[in-house]
C-alpha positions as a Markdown table, in Angstrom:
| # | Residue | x | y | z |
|---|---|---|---|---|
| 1 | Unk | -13.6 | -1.6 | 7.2 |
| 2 | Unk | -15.5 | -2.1 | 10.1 |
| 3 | Unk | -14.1 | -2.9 | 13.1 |
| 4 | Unk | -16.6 | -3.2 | 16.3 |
| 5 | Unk | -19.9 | -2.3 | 14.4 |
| 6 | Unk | -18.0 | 1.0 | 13.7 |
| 7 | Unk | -16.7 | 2.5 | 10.0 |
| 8 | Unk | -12.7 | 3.0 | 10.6 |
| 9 | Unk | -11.0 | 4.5 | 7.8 |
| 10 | Unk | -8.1 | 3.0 | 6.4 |
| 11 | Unk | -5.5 | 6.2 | 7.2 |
| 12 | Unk | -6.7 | 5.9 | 11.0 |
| 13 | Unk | -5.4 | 2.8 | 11.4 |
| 14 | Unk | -2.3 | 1.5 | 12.2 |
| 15 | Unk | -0.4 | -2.0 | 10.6 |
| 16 | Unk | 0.1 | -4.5 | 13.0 |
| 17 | Unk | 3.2 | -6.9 | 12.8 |
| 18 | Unk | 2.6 | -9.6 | 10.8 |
| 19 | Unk | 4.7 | -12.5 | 11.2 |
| 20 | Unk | 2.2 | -15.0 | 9.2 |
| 21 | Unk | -0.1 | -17.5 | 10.6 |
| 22 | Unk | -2.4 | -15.7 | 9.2 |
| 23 | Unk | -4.2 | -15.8 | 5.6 |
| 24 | Unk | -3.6 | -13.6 | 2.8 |
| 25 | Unk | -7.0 | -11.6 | 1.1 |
| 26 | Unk | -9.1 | -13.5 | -1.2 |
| 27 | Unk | -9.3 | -11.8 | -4.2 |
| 28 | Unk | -13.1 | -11.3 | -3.2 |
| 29 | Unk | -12.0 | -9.5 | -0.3 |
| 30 | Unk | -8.9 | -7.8 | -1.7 |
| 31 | Unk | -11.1 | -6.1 | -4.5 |
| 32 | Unk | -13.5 | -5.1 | -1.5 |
| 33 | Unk | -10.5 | -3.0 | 0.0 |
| 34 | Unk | -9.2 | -1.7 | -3.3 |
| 35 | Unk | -12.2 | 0.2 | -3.6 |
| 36 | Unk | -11.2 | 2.3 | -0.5 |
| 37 | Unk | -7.7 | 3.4 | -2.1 |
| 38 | Unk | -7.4 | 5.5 | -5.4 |
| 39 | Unk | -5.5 | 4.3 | -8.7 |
| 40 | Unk | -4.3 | 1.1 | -7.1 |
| 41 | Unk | -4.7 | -2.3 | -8.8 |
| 42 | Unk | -3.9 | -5.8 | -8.2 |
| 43 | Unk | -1.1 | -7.2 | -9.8 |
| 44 | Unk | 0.8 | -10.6 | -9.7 |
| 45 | Unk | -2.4 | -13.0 | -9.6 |
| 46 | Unk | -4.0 | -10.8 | -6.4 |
| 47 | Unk | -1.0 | -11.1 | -3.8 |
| 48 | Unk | -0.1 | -7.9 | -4.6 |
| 49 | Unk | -1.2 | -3.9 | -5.2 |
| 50 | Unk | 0.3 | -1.5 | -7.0 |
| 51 | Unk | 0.3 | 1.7 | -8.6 |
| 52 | Unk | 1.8 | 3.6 | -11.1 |
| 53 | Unk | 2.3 | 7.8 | -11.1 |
| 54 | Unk | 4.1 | 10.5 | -13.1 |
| 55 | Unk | 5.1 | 13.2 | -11.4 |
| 56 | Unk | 6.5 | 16.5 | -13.0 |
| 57 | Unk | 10.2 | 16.3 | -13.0 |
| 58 | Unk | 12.7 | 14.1 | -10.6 |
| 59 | Unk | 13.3 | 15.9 | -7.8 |
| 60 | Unk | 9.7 | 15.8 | -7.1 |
| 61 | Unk | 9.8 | 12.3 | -7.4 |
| 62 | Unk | 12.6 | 11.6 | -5.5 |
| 63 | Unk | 10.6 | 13.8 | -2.4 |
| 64 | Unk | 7.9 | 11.3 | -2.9 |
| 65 | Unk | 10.2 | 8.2 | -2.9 |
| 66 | Unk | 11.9 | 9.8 | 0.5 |
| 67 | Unk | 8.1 | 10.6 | 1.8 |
| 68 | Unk | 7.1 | 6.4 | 0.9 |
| 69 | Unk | 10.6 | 5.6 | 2.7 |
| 70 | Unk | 9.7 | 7.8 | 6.1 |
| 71 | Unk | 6.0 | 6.6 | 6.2 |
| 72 | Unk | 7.0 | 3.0 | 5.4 |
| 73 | Unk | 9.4 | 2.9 | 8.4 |
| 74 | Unk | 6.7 | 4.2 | 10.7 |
| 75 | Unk | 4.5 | 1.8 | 9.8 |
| 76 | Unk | 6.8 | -0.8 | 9.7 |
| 77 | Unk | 5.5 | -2.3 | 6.3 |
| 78 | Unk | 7.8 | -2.0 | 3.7 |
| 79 | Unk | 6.6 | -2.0 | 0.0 |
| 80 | Unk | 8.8 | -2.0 | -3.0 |
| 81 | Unk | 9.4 | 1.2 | -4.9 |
| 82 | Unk | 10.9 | 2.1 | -8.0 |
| 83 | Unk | 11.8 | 5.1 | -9.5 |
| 84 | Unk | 12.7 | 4.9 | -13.0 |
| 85 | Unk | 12.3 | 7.3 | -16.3 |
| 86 | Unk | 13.5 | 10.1 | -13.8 |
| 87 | Unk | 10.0 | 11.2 | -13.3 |
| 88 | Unk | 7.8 | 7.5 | -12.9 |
| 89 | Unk | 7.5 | 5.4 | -9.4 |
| 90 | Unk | 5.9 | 2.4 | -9.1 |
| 91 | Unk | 4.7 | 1.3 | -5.7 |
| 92 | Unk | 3.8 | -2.7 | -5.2 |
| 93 | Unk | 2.7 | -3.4 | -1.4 |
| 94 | Unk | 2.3 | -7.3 | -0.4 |
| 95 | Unk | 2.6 | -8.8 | 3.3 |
| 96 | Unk | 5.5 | -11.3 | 2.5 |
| 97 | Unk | 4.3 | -13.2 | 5.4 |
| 98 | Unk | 1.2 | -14.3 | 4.5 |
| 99 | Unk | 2.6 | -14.8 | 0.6 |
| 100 | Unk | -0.3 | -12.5 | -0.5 |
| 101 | Unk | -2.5 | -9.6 | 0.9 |
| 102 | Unk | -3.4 | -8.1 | 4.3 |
| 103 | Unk | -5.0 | -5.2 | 5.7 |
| 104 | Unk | -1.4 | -3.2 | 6.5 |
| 105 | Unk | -1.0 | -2.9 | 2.6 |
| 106 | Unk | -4.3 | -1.0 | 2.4 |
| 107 | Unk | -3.8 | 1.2 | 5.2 |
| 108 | Unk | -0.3 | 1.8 | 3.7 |
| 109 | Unk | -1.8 | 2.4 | 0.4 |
| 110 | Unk | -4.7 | 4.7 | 2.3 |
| 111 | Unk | -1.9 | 6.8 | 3.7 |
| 112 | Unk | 0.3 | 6.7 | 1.0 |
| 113 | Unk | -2.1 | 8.5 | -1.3 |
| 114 | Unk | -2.2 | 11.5 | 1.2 |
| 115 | Unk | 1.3 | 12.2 | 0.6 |
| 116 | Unk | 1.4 | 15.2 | -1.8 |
């Protein structure tokens, strides 16, 4: 992303309260984004990312869960998670109030994908 003729990396920034008003992504610029965060995809019609990993047993799992949780509530953007098959979660990020996309669920995603 650029912001001021300078490269800013999605995991420096910060989201910003959204509380609509604004537009959502098009998909154009959505796909633009995805390309900055790994194994992520769009999912219902574009308004939405999400992705999908296995990790070794449950307790593991759970830690990441706990580690979405913590960063979520720092952030202040809140995606859906679900843990299911005791070793799958499934992470889906949208901006509810634009009904679609916005920068905070890349930078979530971004920072997300550090958590080991």
């Amino acid at each position: 992303m650029f912001l001021l003729g300078v490269f800013m990396k999605l995991t420096s920034m910060k989201c910003v309260l959204c509380e609509g008003g604004v537009k959502p992504f098009s998909r154009k610029k959505a796909l633009g984004f995805l390309k900055q965060v790994k194994g992520w995809g769009l999912v219902n019609n574009g308004k939405a990312i999400e992705k999908e990993i296995v990790f070794k047993d449950f307790k593991i799992a759970l830690g990441f869960v706990n580690a979405v949780g913590g960063l979520a509530e720092k952030e202040r953007h809140h995606p859906d998670i679900l843990l299911y098959r005791y070793k799958h979660v499934r992470v889906s990020s949208c901006t509810h109030a634009v009904g679609g996309l916005s920068v905070n669920d890349f930078i979530l995603a971004a920072k997300i994908d550090l958590i080991k």
